[in-house]
VEXFILUM-796295 format. One record per residue: residue number from 1; residue in one letter; x, y, z of N, C-alpha, C, O, CB in turn. Coordinates in Angstrom, 3 decimals. Glycine has a CB too. Example, Ala and Ser with C-alpha at 12.3 -4.5 7.8 and 13.67 -1.06 7.14 Angstrom:
<sites>
+-----+---+----------+----------+----------+----------+----------+----------+----------+----------+----------+----------+----------+----------+----------+----------+----------+
:   k : r :     n.px :     n.py :     n.pz :    ca.px :    ca.py :    ca.pz :     c.px :     c.py :     c.pz :     o.px :     o.py :     o.pz :    cb.px :    cb.py :    cb.pz :
+-----+---+----------+----------+----------+----------+----------+----------+----------+----------+----------+----------+----------+----------+----------+----------+----------+
:   1 : A :   13.190 :   -5.690 :    7.800 :   12.300 :   -4.500 :    7.800 :   13.200 :   -3.300 :    7.800 :   14.236 :   -3.319 :    8.465 :   11.308 :   -4.473 :    9.046 :
:   2 : S :   12.850 :   -2.250 :    7.080 :   13.670 :   -1.060 :    7.140 :   12.900 :    0.030 :    7.870 :   13.409 :    1.138 :    8.039 :   14.084 :   -0.598 :    5.725 :
+-----+---+----------+----------+----------+----------+----------+----------+----------+----------+----------+----------+----------+----------+----------+----------+----------+
</sites>
This chain:
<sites>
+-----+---+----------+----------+----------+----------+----------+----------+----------+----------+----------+----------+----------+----------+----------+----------+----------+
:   k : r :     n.px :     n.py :     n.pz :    ca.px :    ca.py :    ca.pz :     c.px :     c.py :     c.pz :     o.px :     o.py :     o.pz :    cb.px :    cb.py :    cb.pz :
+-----+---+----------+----------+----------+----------+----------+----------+----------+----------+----------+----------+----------+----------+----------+----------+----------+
:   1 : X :    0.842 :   -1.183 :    0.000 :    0.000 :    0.000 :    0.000 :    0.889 :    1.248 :    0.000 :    1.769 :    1.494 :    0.825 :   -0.959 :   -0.003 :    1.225 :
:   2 : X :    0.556 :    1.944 :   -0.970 :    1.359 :    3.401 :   -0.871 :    1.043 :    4.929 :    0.126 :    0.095 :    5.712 :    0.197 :    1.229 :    3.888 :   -2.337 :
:   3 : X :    1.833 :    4.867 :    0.521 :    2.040 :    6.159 :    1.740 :    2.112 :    7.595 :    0.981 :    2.628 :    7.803 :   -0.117 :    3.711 :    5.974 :    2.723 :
:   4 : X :    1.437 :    8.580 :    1.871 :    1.544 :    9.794 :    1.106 :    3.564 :   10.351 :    0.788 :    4.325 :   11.057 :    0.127 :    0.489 :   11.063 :    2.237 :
:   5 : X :    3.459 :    9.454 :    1.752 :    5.494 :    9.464 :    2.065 :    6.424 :    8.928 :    0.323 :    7.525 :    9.285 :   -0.099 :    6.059 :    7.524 :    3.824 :
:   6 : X :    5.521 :    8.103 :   -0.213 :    6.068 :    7.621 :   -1.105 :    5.551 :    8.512 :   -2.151 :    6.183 :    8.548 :   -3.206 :    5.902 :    6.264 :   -1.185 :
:   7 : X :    4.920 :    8.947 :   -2.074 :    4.774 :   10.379 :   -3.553 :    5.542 :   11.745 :   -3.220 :    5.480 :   12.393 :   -2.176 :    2.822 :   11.087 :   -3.818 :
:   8 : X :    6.248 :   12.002 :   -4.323 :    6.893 :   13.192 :   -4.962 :    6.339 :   14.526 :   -4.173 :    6.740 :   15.504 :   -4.802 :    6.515 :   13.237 :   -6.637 :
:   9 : X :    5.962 :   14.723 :   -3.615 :    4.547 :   15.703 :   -3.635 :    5.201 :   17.299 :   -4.018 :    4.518 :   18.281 :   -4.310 :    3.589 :   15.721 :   -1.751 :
:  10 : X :    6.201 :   17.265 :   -3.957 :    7.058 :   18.752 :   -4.874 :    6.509 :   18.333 :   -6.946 :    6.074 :   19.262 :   -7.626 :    9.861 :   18.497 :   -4.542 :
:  11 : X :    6.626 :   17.217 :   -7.427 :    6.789 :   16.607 :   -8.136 :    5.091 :   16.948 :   -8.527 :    4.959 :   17.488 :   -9.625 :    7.520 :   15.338 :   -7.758 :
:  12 : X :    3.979 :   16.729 :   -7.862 :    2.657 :   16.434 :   -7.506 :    2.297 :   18.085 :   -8.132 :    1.721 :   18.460 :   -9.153 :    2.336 :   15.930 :   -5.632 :
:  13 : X :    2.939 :   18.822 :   -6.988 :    2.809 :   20.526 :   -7.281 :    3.383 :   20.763 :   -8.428 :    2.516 :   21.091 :   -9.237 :    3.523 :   21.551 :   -6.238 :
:  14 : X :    4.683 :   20.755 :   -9.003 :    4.563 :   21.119 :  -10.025 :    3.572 :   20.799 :  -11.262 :    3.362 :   21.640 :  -12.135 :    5.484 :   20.996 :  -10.169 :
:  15 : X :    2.947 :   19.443 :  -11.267 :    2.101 :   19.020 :  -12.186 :    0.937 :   19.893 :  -11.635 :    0.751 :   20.833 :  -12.407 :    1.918 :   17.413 :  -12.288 :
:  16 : X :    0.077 :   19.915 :  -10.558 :   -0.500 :   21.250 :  -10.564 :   -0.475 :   22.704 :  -10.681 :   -1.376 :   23.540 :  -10.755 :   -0.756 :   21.261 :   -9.997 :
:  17 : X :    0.970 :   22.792 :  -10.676 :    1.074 :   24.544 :  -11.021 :    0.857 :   24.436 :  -12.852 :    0.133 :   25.198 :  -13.493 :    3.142 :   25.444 :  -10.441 :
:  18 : X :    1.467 :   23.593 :  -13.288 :    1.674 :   23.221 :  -14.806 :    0.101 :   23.517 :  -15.569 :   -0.103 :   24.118 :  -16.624 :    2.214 :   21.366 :  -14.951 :
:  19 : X :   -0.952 :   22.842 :  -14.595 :   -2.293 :   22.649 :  -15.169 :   -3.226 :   23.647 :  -14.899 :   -4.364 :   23.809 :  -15.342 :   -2.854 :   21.478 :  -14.758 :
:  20 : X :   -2.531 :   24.327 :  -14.056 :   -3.413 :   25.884 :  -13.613 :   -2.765 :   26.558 :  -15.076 :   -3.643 :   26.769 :  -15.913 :   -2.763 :   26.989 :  -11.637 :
:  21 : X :   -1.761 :   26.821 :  -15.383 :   -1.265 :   27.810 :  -15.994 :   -2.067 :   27.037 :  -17.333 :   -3.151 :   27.531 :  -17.647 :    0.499 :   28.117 :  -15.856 :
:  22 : X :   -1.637 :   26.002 :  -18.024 :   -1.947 :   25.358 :  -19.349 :   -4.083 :   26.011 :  -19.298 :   -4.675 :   26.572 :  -20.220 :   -1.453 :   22.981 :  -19.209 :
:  23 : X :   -4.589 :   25.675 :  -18.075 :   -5.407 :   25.857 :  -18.017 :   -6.095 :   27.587 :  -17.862 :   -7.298 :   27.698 :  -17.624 :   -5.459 :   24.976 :  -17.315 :
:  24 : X :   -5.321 :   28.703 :  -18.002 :   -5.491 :   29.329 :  -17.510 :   -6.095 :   30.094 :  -16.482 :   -6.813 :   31.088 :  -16.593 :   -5.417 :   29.343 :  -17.931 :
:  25 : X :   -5.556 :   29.268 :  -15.066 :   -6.421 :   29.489 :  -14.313 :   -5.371 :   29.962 :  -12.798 :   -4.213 :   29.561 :  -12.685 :   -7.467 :   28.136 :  -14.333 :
:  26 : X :   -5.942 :   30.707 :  -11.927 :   -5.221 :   30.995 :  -10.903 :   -5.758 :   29.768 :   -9.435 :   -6.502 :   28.791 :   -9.356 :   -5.501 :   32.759 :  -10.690 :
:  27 : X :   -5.087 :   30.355 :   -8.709 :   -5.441 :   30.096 :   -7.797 :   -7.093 :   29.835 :   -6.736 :   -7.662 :   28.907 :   -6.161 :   -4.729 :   30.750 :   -7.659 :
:  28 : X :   -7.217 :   30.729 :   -6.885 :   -8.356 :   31.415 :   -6.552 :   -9.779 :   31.090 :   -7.604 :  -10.955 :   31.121 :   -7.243 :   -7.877 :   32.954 :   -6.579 :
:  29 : X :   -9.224 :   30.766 :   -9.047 :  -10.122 :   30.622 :  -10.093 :  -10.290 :   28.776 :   -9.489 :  -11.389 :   28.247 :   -9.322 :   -9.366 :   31.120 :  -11.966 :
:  30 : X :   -8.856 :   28.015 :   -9.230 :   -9.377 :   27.009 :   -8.999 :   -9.834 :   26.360 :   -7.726 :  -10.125 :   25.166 :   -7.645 :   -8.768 :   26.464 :   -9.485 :
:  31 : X :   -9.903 :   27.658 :   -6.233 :  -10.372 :   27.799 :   -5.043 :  -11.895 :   27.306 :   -5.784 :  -12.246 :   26.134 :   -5.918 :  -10.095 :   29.404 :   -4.226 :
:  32 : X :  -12.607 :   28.407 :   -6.175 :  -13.546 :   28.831 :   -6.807 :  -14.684 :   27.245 :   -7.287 :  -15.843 :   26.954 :   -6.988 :  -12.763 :   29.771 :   -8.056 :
:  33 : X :  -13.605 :   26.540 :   -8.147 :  -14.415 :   25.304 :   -9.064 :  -14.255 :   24.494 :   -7.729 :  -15.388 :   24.076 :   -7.486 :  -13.568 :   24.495 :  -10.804 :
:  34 : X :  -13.357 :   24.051 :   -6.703 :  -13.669 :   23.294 :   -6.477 :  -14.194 :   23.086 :   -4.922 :  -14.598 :   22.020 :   -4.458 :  -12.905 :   22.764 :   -6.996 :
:  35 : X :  -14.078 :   24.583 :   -4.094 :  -14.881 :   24.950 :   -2.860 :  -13.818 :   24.923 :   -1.668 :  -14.076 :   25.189 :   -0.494 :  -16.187 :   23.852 :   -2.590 :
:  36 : X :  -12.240 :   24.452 :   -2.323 :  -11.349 :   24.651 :   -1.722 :  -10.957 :   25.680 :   -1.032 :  -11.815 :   26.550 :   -1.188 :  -10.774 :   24.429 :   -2.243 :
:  37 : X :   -9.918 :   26.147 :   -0.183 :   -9.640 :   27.213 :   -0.125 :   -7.824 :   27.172 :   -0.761 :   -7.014 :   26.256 :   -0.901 :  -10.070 :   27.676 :    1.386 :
:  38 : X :   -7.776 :   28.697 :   -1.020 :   -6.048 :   28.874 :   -1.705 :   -5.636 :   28.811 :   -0.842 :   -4.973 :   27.894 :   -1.326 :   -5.353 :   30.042 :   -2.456 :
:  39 : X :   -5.227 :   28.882 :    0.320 :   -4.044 :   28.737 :    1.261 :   -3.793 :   26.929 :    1.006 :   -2.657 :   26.460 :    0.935 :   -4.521 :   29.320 :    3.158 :
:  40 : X :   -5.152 :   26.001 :    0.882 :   -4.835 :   24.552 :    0.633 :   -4.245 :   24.333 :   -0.637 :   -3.223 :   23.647 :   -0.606 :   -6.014 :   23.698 :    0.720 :
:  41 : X :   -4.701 :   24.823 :   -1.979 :   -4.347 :   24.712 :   -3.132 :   -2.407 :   25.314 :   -3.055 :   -1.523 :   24.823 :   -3.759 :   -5.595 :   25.643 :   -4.077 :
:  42 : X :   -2.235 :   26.239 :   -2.207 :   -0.568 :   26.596 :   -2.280 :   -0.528 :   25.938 :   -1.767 :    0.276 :   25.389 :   -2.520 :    0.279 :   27.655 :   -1.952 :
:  43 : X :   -0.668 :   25.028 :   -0.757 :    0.116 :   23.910 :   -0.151 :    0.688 :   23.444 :   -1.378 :    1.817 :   23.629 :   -1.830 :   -0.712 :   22.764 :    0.697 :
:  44 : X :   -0.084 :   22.939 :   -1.742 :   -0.135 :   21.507 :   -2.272 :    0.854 :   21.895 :   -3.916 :    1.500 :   21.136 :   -4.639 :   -2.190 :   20.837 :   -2.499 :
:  45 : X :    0.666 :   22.939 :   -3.988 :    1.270 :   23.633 :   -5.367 :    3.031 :   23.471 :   -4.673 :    3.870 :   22.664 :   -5.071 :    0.511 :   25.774 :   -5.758 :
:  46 : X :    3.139 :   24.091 :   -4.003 :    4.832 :   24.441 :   -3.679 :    4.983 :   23.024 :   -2.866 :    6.088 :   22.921 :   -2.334 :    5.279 :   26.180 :   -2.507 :
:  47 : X :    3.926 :   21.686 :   -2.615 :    4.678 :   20.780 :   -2.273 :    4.925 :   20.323 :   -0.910 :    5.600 :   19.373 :   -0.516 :    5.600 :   21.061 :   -2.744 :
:  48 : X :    3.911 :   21.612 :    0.041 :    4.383 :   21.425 :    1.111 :    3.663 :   20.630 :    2.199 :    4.014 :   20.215 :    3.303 :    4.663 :   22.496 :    1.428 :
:  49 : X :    2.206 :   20.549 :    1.290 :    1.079 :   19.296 :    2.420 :    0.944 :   17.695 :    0.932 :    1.635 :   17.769 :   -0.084 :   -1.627 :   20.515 :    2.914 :
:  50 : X :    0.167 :   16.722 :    1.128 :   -0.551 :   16.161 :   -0.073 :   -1.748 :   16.630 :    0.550 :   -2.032 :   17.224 :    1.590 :   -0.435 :   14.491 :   -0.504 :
:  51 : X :   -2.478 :   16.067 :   -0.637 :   -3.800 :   16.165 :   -0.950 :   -4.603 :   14.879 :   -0.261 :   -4.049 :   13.836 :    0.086 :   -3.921 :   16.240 :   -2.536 :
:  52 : X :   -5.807 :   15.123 :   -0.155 :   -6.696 :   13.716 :    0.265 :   -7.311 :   13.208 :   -1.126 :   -7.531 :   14.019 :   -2.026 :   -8.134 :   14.063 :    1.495 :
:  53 : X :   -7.522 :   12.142 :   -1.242 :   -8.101 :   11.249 :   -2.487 :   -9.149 :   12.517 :   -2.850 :   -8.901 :   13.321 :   -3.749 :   -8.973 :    9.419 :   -2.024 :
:  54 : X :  -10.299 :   12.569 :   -2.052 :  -11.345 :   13.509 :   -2.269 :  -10.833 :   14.855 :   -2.988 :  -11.117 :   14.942 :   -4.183 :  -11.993 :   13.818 :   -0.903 :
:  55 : X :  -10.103 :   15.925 :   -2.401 :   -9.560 :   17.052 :   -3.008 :   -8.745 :   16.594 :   -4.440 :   -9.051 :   17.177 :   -5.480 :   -8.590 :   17.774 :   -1.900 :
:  56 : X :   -8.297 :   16.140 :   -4.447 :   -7.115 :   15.281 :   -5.625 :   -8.545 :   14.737 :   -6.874 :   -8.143 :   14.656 :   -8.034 :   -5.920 :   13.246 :   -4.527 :
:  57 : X :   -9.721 :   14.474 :   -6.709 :  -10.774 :   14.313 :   -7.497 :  -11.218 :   15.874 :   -7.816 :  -10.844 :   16.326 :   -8.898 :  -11.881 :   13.370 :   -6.773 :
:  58 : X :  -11.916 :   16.644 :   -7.026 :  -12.088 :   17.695 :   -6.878 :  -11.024 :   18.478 :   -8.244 :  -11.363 :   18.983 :   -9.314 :  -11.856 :   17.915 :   -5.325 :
:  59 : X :  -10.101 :   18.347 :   -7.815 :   -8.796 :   19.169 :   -8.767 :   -8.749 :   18.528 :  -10.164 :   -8.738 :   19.273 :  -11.144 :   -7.054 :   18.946 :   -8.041 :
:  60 : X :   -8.728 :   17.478 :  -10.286 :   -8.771 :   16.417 :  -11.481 :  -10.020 :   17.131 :  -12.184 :   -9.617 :   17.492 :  -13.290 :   -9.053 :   14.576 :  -10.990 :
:  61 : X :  -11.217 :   17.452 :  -12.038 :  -12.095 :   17.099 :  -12.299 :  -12.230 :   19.122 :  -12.962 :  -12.597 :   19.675 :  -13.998 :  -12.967 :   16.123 :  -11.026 :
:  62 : X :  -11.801 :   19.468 :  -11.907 :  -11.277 :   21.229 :  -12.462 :  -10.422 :   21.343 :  -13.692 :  -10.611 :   22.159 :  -14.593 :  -10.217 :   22.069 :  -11.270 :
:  63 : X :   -9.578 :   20.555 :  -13.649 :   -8.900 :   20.763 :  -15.091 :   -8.753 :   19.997 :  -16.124 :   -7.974 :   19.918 :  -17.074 :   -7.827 :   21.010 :  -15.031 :
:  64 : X :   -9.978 :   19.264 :  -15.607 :  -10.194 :   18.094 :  -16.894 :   -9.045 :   16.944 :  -16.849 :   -8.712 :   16.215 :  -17.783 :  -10.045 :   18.907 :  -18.577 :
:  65 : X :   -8.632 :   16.964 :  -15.799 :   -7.780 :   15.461 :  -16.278 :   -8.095 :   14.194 :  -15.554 :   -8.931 :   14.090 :  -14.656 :   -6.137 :   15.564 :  -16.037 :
:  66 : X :   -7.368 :   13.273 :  -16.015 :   -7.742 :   11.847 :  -15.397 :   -6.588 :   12.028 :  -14.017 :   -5.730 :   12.907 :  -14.095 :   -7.366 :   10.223 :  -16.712 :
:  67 : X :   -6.642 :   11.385 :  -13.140 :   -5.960 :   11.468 :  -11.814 :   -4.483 :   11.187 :  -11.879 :   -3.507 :   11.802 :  -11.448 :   -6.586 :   10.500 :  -10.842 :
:  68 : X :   -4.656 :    9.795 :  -12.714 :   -3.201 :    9.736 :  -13.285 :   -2.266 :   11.014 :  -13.364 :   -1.225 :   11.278 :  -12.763 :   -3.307 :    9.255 :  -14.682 :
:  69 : X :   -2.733 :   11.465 :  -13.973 :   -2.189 :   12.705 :  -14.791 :   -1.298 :   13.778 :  -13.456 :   -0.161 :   14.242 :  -13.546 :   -3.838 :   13.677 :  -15.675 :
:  70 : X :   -2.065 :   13.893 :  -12.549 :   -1.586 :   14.368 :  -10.974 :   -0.872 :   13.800 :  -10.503 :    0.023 :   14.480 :  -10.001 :   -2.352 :   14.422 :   -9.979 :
:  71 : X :   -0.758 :   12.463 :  -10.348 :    0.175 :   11.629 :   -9.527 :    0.718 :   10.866 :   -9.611 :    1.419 :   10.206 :   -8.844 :    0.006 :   11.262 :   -8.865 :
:  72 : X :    0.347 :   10.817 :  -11.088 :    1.941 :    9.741 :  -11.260 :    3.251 :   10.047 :  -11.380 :    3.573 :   11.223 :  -11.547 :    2.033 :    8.985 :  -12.399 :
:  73 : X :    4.082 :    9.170 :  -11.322 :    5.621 :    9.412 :  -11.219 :    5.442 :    9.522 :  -12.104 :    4.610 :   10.426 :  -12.015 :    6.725 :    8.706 :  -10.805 :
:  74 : X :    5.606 :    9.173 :  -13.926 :    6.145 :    9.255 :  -14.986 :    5.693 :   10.491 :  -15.773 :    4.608 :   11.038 :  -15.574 :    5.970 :    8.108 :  -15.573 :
:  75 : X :    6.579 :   10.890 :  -16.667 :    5.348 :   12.390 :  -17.243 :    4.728 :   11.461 :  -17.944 :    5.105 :   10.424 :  -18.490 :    5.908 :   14.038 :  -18.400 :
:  76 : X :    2.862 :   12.456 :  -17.756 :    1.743 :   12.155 :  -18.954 :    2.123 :   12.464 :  -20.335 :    1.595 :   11.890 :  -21.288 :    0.443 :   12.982 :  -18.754 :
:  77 : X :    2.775 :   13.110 :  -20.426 :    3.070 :   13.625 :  -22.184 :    3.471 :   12.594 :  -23.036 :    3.119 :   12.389 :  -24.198 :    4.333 :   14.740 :  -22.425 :
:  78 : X :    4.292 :   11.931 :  -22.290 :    4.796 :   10.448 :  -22.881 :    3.297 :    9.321 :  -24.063 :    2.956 :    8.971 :  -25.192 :    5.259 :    9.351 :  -20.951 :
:  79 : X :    3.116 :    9.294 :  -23.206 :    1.581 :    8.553 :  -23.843 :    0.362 :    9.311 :  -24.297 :   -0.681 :    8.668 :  -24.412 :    0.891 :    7.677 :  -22.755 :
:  80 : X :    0.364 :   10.673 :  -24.586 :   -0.447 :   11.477 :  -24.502 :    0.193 :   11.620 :  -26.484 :    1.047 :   12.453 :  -26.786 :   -0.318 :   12.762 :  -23.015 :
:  81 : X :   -0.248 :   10.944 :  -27.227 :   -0.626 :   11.657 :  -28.732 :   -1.890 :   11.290 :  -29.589 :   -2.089 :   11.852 :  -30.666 :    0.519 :   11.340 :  -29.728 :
+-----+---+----------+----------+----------+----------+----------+----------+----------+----------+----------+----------+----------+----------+----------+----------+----------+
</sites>
C-alpha cells in the first residue's frame, strides 16, 4: 500500500502549477471550481502538504484530467498523442 510518504509531492505541485497555468487558471479561479480554499491549493502547489483522495478528485475534475495525470511518477506527455 502506498504512503503519502512515497509520492513526490514537490513533483505532484509542479504538475498542478503546470495545469493551472496550461489551463489558464489561478489560484483562486481554482479555489472557486472546487470549494477549496487557496491557502490549501498553495500547499499543495509548492509541495508542502498532499492532498486527500477527495480534493485530488475535486482538482482532477477542475482541469479536466484523469488522476493519473496528478500523480503519477512518470510524465503524462509520454503517452499522450
Amino acid at each position: 500500500m502506498m504512503k503519502a510518504a512515497d509520492y513526490d509531492l514537490r513533483a505532484v505541485g509542479n504538475r498542478l502549477k503546470s495545469g493551472l497555468v496550461d489551463n489558464g487558471m489561478t489560484l483562486e479561479d481554482l479555489s472557486k471550481k472546487t470549494g477549496m480554499s487557496v491557502d490549501a491549493i498553495s500547499s499543495w502547489v509548492r509541495g508542502a502538504s498532499a492532498m486527500t483522495l477527495d480534493s485530488a478528485i475535486k482538482v482532477c475534475d477542475a482541469l479536466n484530467w484523469p488522476m493519473d495525470r496528478l500523480l503519477r511518477r512518470r510524465e503524462y506527455a509520454d503517452e499522450v498523442a
